[in-house]
KEKE-3310 file (N, C-alpha, C; in steps of 0.2 Angstrom, whole numbers, plus 5000, padded with zeros to 4 digits):
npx = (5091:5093:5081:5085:5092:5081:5074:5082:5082:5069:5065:5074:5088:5106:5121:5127:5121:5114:5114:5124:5119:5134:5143:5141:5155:5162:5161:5156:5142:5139:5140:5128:5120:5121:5115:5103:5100:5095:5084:5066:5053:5051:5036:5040:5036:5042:5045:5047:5038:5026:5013:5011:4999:4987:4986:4974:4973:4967:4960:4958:4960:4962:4967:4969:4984:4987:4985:4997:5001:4993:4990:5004:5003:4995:5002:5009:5003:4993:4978:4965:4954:4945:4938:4930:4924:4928:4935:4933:4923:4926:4941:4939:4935:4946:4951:4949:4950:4964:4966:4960:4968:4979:4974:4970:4982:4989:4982:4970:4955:4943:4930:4915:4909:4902:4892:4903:4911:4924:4932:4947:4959:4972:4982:4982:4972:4955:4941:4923:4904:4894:4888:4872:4866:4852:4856:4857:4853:4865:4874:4880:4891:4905)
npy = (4771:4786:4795:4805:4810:4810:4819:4831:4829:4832:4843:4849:4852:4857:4856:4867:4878:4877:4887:4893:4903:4916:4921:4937:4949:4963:4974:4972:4971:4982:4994:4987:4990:5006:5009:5005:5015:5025:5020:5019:5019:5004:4993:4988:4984:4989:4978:4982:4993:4987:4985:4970:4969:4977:4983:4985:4995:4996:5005:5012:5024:5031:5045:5060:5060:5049:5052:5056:5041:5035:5044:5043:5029:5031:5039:5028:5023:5014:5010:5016:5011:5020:5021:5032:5028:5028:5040:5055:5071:5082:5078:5069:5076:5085:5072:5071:5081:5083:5072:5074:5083:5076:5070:5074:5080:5070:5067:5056:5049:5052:5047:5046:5030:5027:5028:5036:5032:5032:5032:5031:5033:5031:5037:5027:5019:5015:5025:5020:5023:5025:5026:5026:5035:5035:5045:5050:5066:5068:5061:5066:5076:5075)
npz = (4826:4837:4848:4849:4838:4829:4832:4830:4815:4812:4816:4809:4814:4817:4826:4824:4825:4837:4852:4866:4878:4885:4898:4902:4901:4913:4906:4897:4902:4907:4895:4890:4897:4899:4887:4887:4892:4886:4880:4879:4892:4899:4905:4916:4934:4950:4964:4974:4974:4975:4988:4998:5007:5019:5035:5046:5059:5074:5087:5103:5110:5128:5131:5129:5125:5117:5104:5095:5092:5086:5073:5070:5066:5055:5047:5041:5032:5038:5040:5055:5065:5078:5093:5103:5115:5127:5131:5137:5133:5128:5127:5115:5104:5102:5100:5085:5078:5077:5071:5061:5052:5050:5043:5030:5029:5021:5013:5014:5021:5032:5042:5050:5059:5067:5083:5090:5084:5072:5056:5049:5036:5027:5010:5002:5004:5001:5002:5000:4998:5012:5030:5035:5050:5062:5076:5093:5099:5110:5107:5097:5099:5090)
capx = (5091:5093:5077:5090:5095:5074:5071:5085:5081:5062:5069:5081:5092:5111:5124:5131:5113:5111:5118:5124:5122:5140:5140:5145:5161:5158:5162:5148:5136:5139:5136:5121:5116:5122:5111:5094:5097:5091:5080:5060:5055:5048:5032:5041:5036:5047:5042:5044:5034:5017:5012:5007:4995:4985:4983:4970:4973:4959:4963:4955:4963:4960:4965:4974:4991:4990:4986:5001:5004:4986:4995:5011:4999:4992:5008:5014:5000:4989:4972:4965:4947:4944:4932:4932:4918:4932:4939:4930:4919:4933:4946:4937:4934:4952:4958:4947:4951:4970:4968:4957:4969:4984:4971:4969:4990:4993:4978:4968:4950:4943:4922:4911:4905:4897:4892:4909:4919:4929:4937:4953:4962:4978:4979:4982:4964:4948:4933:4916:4899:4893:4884:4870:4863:4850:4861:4853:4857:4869:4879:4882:4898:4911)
capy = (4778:4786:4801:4813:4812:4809:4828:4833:4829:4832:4849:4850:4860:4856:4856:4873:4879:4877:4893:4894:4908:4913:4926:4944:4952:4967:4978:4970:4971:4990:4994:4986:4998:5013:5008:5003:5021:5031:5018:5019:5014:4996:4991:4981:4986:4986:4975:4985:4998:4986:4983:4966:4966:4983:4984:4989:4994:4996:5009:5013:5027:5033:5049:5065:5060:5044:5053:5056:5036:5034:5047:5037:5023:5033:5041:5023:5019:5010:5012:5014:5013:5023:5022:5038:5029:5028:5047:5063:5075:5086:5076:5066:5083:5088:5070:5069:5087:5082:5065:5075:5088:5073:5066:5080:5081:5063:5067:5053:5050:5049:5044:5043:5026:5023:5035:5040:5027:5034:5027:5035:5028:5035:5038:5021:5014:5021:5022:5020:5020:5028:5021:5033:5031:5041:5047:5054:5072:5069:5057:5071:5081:5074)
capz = (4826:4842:4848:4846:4830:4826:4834:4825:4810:4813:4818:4808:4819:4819:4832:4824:4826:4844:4855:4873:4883:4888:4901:4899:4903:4919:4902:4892:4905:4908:4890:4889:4904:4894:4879:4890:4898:4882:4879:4882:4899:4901:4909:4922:4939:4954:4967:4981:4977:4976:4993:4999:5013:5022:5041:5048:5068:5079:5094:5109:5116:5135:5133:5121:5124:5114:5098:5091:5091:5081:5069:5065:5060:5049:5041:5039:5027:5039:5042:5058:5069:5081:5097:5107:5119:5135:5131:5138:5126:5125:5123:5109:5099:5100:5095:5081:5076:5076:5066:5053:5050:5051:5038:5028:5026:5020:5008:5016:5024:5040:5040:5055:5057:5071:5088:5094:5080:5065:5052:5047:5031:5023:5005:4998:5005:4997:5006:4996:5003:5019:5036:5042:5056:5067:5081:5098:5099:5114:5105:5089:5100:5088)
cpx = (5089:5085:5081:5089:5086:5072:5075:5083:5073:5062:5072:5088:5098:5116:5127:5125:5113:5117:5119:5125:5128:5138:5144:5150:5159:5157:5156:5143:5136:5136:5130:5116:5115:5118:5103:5094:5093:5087:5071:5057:5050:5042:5031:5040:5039:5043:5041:5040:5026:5017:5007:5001:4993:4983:4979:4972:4965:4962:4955:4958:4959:4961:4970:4981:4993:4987:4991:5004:4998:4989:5000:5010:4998:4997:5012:5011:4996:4981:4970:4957:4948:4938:4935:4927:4922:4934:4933:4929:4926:4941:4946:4936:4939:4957:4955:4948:4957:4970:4964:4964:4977:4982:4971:4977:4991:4986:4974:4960:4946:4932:4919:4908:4900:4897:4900:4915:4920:4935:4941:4957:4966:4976:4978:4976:4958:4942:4927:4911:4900:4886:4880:4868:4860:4851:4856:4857:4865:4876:4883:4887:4903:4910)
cpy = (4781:4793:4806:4814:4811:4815:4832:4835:4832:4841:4852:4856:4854:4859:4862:4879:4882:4881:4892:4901:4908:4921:4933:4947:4960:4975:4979:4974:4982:4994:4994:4990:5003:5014:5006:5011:5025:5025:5019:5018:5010:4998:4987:4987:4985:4984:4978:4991:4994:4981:4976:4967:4975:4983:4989:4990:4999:4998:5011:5017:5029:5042:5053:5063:5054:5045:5054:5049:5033:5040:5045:5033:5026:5036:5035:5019:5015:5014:5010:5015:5015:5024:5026:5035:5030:5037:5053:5067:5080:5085:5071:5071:5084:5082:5071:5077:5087:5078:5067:5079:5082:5069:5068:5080:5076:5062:5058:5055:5049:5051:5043:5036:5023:5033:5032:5035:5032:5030:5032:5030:5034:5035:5031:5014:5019:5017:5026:5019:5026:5026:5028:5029:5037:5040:5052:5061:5072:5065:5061:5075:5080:5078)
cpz = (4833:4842:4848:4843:4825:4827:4829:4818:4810:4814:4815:4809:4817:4823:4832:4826:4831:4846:4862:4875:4885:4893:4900:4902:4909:4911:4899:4894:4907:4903:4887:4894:4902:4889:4882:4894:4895:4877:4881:4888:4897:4904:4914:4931:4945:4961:4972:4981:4975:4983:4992:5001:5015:5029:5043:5057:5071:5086:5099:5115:5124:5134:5126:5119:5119:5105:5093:5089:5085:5072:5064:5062:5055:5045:5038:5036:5032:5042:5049:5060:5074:5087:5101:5115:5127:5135:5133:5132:5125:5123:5117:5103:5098:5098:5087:5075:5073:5072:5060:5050:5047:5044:5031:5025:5022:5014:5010:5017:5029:5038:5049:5054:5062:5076:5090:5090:5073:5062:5049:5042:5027:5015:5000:4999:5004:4999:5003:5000:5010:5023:5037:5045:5058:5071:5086:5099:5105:5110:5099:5092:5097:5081)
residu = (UNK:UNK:UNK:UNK:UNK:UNK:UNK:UNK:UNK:UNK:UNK:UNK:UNK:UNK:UNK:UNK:UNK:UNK:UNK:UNK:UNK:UNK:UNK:UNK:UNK:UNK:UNK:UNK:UNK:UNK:UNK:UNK:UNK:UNK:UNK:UNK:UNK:UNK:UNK:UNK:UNK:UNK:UNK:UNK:UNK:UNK:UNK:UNK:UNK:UNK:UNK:UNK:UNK:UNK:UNK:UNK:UNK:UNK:UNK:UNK:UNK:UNK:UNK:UNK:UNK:UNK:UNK:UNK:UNK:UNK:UNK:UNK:UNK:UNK:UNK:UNK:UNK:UNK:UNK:UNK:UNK:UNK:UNK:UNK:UNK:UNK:UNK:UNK:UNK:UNK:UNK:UNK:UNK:UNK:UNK:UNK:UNK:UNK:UNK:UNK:UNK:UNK:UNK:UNK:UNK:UNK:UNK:UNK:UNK:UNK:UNK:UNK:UNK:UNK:UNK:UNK:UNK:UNK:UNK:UNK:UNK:UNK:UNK:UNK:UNK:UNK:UNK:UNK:UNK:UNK:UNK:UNK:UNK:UNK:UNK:UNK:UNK:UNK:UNK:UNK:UNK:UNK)
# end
């Protein structure tokens, strides 16, 4: 007796039994589209809407003009740091005033963490916790 016919029977399955997938006609397959549309919806997730990976960029602008490149990071979902320490007091006020308010839109949050660093994080990164630090009054213009 062959291990076939031992599962078989052990099984007792027959050969009228056993089913093949045959595949669906373009007809079939539409139908069963039509019938899953006023169906419940599933718990399947689409893949592209879960992000792998979260960059973080780390800038160091020089001057105002490279704000609006620090911006796009942040509408593209990425989080960025921020050291103002190369940028003039007035031009670190008015980026840090633009990337609050660019913050502020995209429902986002922007954190001092150090003297003259900011962390700035879109909505899809959540910032818990906070760094204090005693700050010399010169270092407080931001």
């Amino acid at each position: 007796m062959s291990l076939r016919s031992k599962f078989r029977r052990f099984f007792e399955m027959d050969d009228d039994v056993v089913e093949q997938e045959v595949p669906l006609s373009e007809e079939e397959q539409y139908a069963q589209y039509e019938n899953r549309q006023g169906a419940a919806p599933s718990n399947v997730v689409s893949l592209q809407s879960v992000q792998k990976s979260s960059k973080v960029m780390l800038l160091e602008p020089r001057s105002y003009e490279e704000v609006q490149d620090i911006a796009d990071h942040l509408c593209s979902r990425k989080a960025v740091i921020i050291n103002l320490q190369r940028v003039p007091r007035e031009q670190g006020r008015r980026i840090v005033d633009f990337l609050s308010g660019t913050v502020y839109a995209i429902g986002g949050d922007i954190q001092k963490v150090g003297s003259q660093i900011f962390f700035c994080a879109p909505d899809n990164v959540d910032i818990s916790g906070a760094i204090t630090d005693i700050m010399s009054e010169r270092d407080e213009h931001y």
